[in-house]
N, C-alpha and C positions, 0 to 999 in steps of 0.2 A: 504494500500500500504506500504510494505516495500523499502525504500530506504538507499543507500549507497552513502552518500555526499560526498562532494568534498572540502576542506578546504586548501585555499592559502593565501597569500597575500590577494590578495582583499576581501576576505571571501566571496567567490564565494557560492553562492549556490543551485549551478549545482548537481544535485545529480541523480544517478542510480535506478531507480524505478521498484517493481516488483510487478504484478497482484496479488491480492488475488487469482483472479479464472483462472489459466494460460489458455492457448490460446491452440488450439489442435496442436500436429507437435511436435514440438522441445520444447515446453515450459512446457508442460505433462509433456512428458519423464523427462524432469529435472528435473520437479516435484516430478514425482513417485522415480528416481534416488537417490534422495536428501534426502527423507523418509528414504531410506535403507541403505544411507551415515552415514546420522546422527542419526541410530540406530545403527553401531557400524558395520555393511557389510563391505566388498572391493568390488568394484563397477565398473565393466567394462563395456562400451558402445560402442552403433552403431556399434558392431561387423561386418564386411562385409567377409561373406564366398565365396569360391565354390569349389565342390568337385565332379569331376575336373570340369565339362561344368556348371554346375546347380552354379546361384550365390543368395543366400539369404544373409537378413541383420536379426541379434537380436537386439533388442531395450537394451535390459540391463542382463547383466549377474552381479551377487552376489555370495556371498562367506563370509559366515560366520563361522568362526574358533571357536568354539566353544572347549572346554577342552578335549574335550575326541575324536572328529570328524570333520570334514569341511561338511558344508553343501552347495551345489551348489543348484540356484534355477536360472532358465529360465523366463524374465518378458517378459510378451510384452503390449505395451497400444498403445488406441485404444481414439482417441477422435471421432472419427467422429461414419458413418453406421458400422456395424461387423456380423457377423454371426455364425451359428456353421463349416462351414468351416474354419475359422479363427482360430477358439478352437484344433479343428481336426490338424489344420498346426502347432499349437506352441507344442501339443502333441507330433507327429513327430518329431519335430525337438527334443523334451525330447529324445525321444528312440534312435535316431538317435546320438545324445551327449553323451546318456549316463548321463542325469541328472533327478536326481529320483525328484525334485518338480518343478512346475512351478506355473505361478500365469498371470493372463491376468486383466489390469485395463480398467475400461471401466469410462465415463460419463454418462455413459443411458442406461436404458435394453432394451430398444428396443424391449419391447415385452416379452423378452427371462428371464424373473427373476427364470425360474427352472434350467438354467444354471448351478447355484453354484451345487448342487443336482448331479445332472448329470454329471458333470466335476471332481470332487471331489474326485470317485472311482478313476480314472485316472492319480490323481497325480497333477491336475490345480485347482489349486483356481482362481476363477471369482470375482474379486469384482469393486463395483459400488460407486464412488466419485461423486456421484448429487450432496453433499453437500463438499463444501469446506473448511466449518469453521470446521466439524467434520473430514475430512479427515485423518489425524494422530492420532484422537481416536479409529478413522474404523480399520487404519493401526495395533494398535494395538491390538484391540481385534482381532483380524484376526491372530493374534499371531506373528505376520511377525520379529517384534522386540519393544524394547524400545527404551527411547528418555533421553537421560543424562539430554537436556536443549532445549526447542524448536526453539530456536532461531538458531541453526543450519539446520533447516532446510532452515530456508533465505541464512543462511551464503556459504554453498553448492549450490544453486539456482543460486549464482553470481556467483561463482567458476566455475560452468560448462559452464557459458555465457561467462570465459574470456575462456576456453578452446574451445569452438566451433569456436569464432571468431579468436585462433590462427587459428585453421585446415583454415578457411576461408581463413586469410587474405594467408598463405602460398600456396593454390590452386593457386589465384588469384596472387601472385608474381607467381608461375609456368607459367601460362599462360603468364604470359608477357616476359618469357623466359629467367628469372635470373636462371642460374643453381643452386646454392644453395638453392632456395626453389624446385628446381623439385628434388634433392635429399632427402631437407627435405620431401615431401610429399612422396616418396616412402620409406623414414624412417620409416613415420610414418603406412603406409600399413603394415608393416614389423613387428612393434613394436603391433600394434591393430587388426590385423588380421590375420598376416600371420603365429603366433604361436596357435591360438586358437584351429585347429583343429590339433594340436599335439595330435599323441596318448599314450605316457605319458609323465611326466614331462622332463625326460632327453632328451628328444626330445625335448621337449620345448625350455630346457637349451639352447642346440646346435644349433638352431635357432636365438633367442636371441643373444647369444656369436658372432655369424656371422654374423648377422646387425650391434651388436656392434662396431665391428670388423673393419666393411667398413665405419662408420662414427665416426671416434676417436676421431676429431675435425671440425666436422660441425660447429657449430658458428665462430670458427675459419677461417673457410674456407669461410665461407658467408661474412662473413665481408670485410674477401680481397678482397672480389668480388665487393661489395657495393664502397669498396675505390675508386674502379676504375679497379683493377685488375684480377686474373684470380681467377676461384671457386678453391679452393683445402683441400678436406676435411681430408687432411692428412698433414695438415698445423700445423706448434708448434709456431708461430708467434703470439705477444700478444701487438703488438707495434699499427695496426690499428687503424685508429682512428675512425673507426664506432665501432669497441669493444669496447674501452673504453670510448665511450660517452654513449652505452648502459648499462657497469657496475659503470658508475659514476654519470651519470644524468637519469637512463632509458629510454636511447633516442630507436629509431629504435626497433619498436615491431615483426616485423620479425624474427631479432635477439633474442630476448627475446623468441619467438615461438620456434625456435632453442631450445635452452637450455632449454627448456620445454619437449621437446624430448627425449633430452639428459637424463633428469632423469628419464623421464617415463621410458626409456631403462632398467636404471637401477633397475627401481623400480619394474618392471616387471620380470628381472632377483630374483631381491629378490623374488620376490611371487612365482615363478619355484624355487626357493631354498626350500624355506617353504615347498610346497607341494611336494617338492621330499623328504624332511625328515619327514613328516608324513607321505609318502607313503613308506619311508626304516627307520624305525623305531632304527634299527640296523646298521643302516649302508649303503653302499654301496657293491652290491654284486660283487664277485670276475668279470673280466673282461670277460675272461674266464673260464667255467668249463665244467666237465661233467658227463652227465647221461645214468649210461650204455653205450652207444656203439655212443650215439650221443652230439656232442659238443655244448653247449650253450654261449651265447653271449651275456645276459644280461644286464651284467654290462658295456659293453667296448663303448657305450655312453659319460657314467658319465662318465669315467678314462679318457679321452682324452681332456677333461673340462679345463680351464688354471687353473695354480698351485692355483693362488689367490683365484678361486672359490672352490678350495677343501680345504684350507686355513679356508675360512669362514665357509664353513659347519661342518668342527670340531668345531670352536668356536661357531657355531649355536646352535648344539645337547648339547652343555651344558648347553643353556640357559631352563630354568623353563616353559616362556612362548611365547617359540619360534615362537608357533602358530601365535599369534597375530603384529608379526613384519610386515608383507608386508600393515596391517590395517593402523597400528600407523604408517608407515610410508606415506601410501596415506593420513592419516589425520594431519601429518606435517608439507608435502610439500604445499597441494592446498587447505588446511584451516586455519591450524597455521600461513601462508606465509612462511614455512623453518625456522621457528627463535624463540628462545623464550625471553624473559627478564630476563636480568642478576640480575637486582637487585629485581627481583622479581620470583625467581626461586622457589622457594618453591612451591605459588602458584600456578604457571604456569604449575609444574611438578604433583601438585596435580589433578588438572584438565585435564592434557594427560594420565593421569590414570584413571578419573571418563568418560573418553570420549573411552578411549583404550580398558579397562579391563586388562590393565599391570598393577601390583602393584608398586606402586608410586617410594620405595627404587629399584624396576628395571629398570626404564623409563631411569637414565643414563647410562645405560649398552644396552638400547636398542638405543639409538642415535649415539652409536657405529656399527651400521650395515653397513652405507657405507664405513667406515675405514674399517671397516674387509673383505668387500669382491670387494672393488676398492679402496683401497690403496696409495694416493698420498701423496707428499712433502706436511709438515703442516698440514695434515687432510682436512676434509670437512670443519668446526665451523670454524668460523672467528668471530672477534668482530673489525670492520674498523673505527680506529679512536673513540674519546667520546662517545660511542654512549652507550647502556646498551643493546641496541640488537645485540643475538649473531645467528647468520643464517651460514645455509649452503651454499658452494659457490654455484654461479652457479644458482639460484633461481631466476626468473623473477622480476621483479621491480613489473607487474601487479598484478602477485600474491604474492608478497609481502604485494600491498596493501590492499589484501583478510585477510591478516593475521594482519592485520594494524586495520582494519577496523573491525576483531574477538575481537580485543582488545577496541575497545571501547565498544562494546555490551557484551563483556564478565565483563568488571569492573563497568558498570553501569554509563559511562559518565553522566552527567546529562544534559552537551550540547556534542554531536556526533560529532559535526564539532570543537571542542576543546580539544585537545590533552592534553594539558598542563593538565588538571585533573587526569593525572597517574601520577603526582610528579616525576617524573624520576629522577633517582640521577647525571645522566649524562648532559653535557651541550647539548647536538646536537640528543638525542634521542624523542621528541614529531616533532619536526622540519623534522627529515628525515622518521620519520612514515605518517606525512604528508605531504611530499612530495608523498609516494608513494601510501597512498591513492588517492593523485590528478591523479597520472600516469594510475592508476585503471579507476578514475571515466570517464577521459578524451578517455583513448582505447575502456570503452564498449560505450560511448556516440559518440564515431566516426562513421563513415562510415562504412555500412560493407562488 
């Protein structure tokens, strides 16, 4: 069993425990998820389609940027019965995507072990996790990827439990009919679904831009709500005091759910950045042109884009290893926790390069990606009061202590539930890491 303790005051020793051999449903997928995380993928999930009547779900879409290519693959798992129908469906849905590999996990052959064989022509790999100690040996002979350090694979397993239980806990405010979570849950439709069947990236773009768009200040607006007040998600008000008991103590995980949105948003606009400059290599084509006798309209998408985002994509195309930005930055926000240590930058920068594939002297050039293409007073990086951690704003308390709790497993604590072993040069930085590890341990151990 892997666990992620809880360390207060009382030296509580409450701690967040995960299956060796997860459980079929949701605990798989995270599984399988978590393999392709922590092999260096961008890792989208629970996709929910339909086009237009017909509504199917994906279990896990990847994207691995590789130097010369992006490679998309189609997962689907399968803990329980399965069939070759099932094979046949995730086929389909390849052709129908337009994504040239796919791959189906299973727990059992159920008979069917000529499957691999026969699937194989087709573009799906079938593989079979009986064994769970060998599981990411499987994964990689199987070619799928490498693993920088294994312990990422726990460290993602918990990241995707604080992200499920945001979607939760926000349905669940919906239904009790707080308007701020029924806008966040159509946010999030918006942000996880509703660009996936774009049919190319600048479509995406503009999709994106326009959910942005209608929620500028969601957490903002939710808060006013929670005050007492009315929802208003076009609110610049920073005075609530449900805000600031959530950026100061991480109180209200709602809130925090909020803001979790908020960057996926963004973080998804970047990854439509990426893949519209490996798909225009050159550029962006004129708005307008023509062929012969007929006018095309190609580019007039992109062009209508806000200035900021044509902004970023110039200082995008300069960079070396542009590719790998929408990675590094999913591996930032909801593994790093948004932050790294200041007095230990070296390291820390070494290591978001052996987990990235960015080289090390690029890693602060690429932490510059939200300055450059959402642009606020002060930048993103804060360092708040003594502390040596410098974090992005706006980054959840919970998964902060995702990123809290990377750092004890990543320097080799010798006790886990004691901070104070990173020598921190600052007076308040073990103290407010563990705080929000407790903030972590306390949300996924709650209710759900």
């Amino acid at each position: 069993m892997v666990a992620l303790h809880r360390r207060g005051l009382l030296m509580s020793k409450k701690g967040v425990e995960l299956p060796d051999i997860p459980a079929a449903g949701e605990e798989l997928e995270d599984y399988v998820a978590a393999l392709f995380q922590a092999s260096g993928h961008y890792v989208e999930k629970s996709i929910v389609g339909s086009d237009p009547a017909d509504i199917f779900e994906l279990d896990i879409v990847t994207t691995d940027y590789g130097p010369e290519r992006a490679v998309r693959r189609l997962t689907e798992v399968k803990g329980g019965g399965w069939g070759y129908t099932d094979l046949f469906k995730v086929i389909g849905w390849m052709q129908y995507l337009k994504i040239q590999h796919g791959a189906f996990f299973i727990t059992k052959w159920d008979k069917r072990e000529k499957a691999p064989s026969r699937m194989e022509p087709l573009g799906l790999d079938v593989v079979c996790f009986d064994d769970f100690k060998a599981a990411p040996e499987h994964f990689r002979e199987k070619g799928f990827g490498t693993f920088a350090a294994r312990e990422l694979i726990e460290l993602w397993r918990h990241s995707y439990g604080v992200e499920r239980r945001f979607v939760k806990l926000l349905n669940k405010q919906a239904k009790k009919g707080d308007k701020g979570a029924e806008a966040a849950k159509t946010y999030h439709r918006q942000i996880n679904n509703g660009t996936f069947l774009a049919r190319a990236p600048e479509e995406s773009l503009a999709l994106l831009y326009e959910a942005y768009g209608e929620h500028p200040k969601l957490t903002r607006g939710y808060a006013q709500e929670l005050d007492g007040g009315t929802f208003d998600p076009q609110s610049e008000s920073a005075n609530s005091t449900s805000y600031r008991a959530m950026l100061l103590e991480g109180k209200h995980t709602e809130l925090q759910a909020c803001t979790y949105l908020e960057h996926r948003a963004r973080l998804s606009i970047l990854k439509a950045a990426v893949d519209y400059a490996l798909a225009h290599p050159e550029g962006a084509p004129e708005p307008i042109s023509k062929d012969g006798n007929e006018w095309i309209f190609e580019g007039l998408t992109y062009h209508i884009l806000p200035a900021t985002f044509h902004d970023g994509m110039a200082w995008l195309h300069e960079q070396r290893t542009f590719q790998r930005y929408a990675t590094f930055w999913q591996q930032l926000l909801w593994g790093w926790g948004g932050f790294y240590l200041n007095d230990r930058e070296e390291e820390e920068f070494e290591w978001m390069s052996k987990y990235s594939g960015i080289p090390v002297d690029e890693i602060p050039v690429a932490l510059e990606a939200f300055d450059r293409f959402f642009p606020i007073s002060g930048g993103w990086f804060t360092t708040a009061g003594p502390t040596d951690v410098r974090m992005v704003k706006m980054v959840p308390w919970v998964f902060q202590g995702i990123g809290a709790h990377h750092r004890r497993v990543q320097y080799k604590l010798a006790d886990r539930r004691d901070l104070s072993g990173l020598n921190p040069s600052s007076q308040y930085t073990a103290s407010d890491l563990a705080r929000r590890i407790n903030c972590t341990v306390d949300f996924l151990l709650g209710p759900s």
